[in-house]
N, C-alpha and C positions, 0 to 999 in steps of 0.2 A: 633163490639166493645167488643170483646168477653173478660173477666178478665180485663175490666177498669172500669167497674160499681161498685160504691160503694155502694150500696143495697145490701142484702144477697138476694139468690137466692128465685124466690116465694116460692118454695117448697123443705125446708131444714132438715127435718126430717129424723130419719135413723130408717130402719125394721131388725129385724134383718132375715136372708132367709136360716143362715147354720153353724152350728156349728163343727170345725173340731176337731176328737178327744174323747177321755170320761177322766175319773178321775183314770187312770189305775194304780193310788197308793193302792184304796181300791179294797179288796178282795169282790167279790157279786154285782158286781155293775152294771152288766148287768142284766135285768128281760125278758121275754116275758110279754106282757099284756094277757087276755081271747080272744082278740082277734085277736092274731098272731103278733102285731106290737112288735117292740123293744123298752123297756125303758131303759135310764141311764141317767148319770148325768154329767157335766161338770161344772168347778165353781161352781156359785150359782145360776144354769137352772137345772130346769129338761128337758130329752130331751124325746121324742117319735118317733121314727121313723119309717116309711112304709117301708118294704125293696123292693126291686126294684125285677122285676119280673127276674126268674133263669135265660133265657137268653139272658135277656139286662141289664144290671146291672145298668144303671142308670133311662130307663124309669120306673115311675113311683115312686122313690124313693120321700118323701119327709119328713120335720120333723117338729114339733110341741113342743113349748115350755115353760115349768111352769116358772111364773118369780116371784114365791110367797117368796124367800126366798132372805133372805139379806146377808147373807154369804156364805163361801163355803158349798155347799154340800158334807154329809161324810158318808151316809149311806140313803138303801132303802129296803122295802119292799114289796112286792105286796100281794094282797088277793081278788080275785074276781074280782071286778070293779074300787077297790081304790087302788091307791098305797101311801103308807107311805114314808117321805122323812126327814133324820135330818140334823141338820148344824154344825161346828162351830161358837165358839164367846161367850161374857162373858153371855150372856141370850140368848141361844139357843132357837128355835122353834121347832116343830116338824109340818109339814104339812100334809095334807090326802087333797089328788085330785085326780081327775077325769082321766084315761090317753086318755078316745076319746074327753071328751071335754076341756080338762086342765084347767078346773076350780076348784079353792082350794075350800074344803067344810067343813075342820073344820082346824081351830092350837090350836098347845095345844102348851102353854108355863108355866113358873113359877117354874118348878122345878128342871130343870138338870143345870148347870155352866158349862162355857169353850167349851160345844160342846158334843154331843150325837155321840157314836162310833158303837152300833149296833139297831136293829129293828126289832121283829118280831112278826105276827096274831097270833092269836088262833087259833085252826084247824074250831073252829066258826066262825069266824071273829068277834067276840063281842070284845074281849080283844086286845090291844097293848102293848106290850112289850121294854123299851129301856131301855137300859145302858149309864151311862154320864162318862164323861172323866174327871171327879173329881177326887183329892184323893184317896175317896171310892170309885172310880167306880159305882157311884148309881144305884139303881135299882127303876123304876117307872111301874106300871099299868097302862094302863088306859080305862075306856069306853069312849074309843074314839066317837063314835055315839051322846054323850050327853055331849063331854067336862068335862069330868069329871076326876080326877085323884083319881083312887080305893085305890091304895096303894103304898106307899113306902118303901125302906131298903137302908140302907150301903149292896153294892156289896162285893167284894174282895179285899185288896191291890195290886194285883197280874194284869195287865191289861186282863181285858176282852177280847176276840178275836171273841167271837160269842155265840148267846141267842139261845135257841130253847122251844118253847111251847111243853110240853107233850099230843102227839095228840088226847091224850084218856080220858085226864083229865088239866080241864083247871087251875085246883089248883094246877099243876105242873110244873115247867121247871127247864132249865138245864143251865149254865153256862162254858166255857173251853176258858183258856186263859194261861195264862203265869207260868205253873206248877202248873194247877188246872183243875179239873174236878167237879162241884160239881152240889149237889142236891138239889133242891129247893123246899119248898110244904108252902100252903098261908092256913093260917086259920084264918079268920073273914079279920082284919087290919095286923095280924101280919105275918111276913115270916122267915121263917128259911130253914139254908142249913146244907148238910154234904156232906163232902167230898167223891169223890171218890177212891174206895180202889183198888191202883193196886196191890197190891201183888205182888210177885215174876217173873209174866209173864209181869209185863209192866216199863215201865222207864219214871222217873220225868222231862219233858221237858216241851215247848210249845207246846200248845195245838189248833191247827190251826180254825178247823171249827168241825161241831156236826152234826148230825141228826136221827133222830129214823128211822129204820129197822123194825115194828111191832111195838111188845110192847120193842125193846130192843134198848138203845143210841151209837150210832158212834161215834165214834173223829177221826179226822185226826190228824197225830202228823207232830213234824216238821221233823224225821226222814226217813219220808215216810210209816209210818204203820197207818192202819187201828185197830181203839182196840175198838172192841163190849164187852158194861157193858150187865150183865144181874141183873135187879138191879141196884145199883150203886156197883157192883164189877165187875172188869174187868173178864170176861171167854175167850179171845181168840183174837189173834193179827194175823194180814194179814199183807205180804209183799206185800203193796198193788206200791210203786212208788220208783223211787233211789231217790228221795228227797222229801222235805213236802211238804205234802197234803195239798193245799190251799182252794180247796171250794168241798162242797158237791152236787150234785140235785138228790133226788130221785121219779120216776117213779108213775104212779097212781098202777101201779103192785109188788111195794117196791121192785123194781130193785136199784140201786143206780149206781150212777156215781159220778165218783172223777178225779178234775184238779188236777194238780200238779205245784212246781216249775219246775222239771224237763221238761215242756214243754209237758207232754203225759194225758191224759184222759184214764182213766179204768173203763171197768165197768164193774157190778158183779151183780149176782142171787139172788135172795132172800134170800138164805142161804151163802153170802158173797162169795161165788166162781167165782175167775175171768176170765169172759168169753171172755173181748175183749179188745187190748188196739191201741190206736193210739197217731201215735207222729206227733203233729201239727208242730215240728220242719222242720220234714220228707215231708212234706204233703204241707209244703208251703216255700219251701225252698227260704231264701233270705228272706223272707219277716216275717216270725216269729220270733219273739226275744222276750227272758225271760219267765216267767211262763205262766201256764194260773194261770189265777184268778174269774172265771165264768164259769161256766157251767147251762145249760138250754135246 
């Protein structure tokens, strides 16, 4: 009597078993966790994945999902055991869970509008860092650990494009977005920034992604160069890609590695000298298309 019964079925509930895809709009959005799995994000999941062992690609693949957030997911973070995750929408959250057990373990809400665009630890992990897609582009702190929001500022008019904590001093970070590089430093409640000076050897563009080398800051631009501040003055440009530098990752040995739009990964020595470069265009032909946007 199979589809003439008007009862719904006893057992009518839906799991969810697979998520196809990630959010390959944002730049960073793939992480490693400490324990080799894969984190990203789709919609409004966070995903976890096992990846499946090198010679059988599907045994043993499976995946694991945060359903803490009510909106699209627009950005993530990882730091040790927790990973940071923010959204869109008119009162954004920001979430911190678990990635072996995906259990959320704090949210911090009440002060970004419209949607959080970046995220990042302290080289502690005590402090959280995010930028909101307001106006100002706000700027929040927070001790995360205890729910608490340390401090706030008005960011930039300029859109943000990527935060980084200064890894030697937690009173510091850094900002690079849209014909801005600037410098940050927090004393008591209050924050202030100055600009970064490029002088004669750098050009006022977009400023794609950041990260420190040592004690000195990276930016990716969108013309494909690499420009190391020492200080916040610019000392020295790399022809690091033919097109912008989309995401940074650097090495426990301050190697650095850079995606690109141009589809190629490069990567370079502690003293920025580029040792090696591949084109995942090349490498997987037919099946790569457009930038990379993640490196790890």
């Amino acid at each position: 009597m199979r589809g003439k019964s008007p009862l719904p079925p006893s057992n009518n509930s839906l799991v969810l078993n697979w998520v196809h895809g990630y959010a390959s709009s944002s730049r960073g959005s793939v992480r490693y966790t400490e324990t080799g799995k894969i984190a990203y994000f789709a919609a409004s999941l966070g995903v976890v994945m096992t990846p499946p062992a090198k010679r059988k690609r599907s045994e043993g693949k499976s995946q694991m999902f945060n359903f803490s957030h009510s909106d699209d997911v627009t950005c993530m973070a990882t730091c040790g055991s927790v990973i940071a995750s923010g959204e869109v929408g008119k009162k954004p959250v920001i979430q911190i869970w678990d990635p072996t057990t995906i259990v959320t373990l704090h949210t911090l809400s009440g002060f970004h509008k419209r949607g959080i665009s970046n995220l990042a630890f302290s080289a502690d992990s005590t402090l959280l860092l995010s930028i909101g897609e307001d106006d100002e582009h706000s700027i929040a702190i927070y001790d995360w650990k205890n729910d608490k929001l340390r401090l706030s500022s008005k960011g930039d008019k300029s859109k943000i494009l990527d935060a980084k904590f200064d890894p030697s001093d937690n009173t510091k970070f850094v900002t690079v977005g849209v014909k801005h590089v600037k410098f940050w430093s927090v004393q008591g409640t209050n924050v202030g920034g100055k600009k970064g000076i490029l002088g004669k050897l750098g050009k006022l563009q977009p400023f794609m992604c950041c990260e420190f080398v040592g004690k000195d800051l990276v930016v990716g631009t969108a013309d494909g160069k690499i420009y190391r501040f020492v200080g916040n003055v610019l000392k020295k440009v790399i022809d690091a890609h033919a097109k912008g530098v989309n995401t940074f990752f650097k090495t426990p040995n301050f190697q650095l590695i850079s995606g690109s739009k141009d589809g190629t990964i490069s990567f370079f020595d502690a003293s920025l000298n580029k040792t090696k470069t591949l084109s995942m265009v090349e490498i997987h032909k037919g099946i790569f298309r457009g930038g990379v946007k993640s490196v790890r």
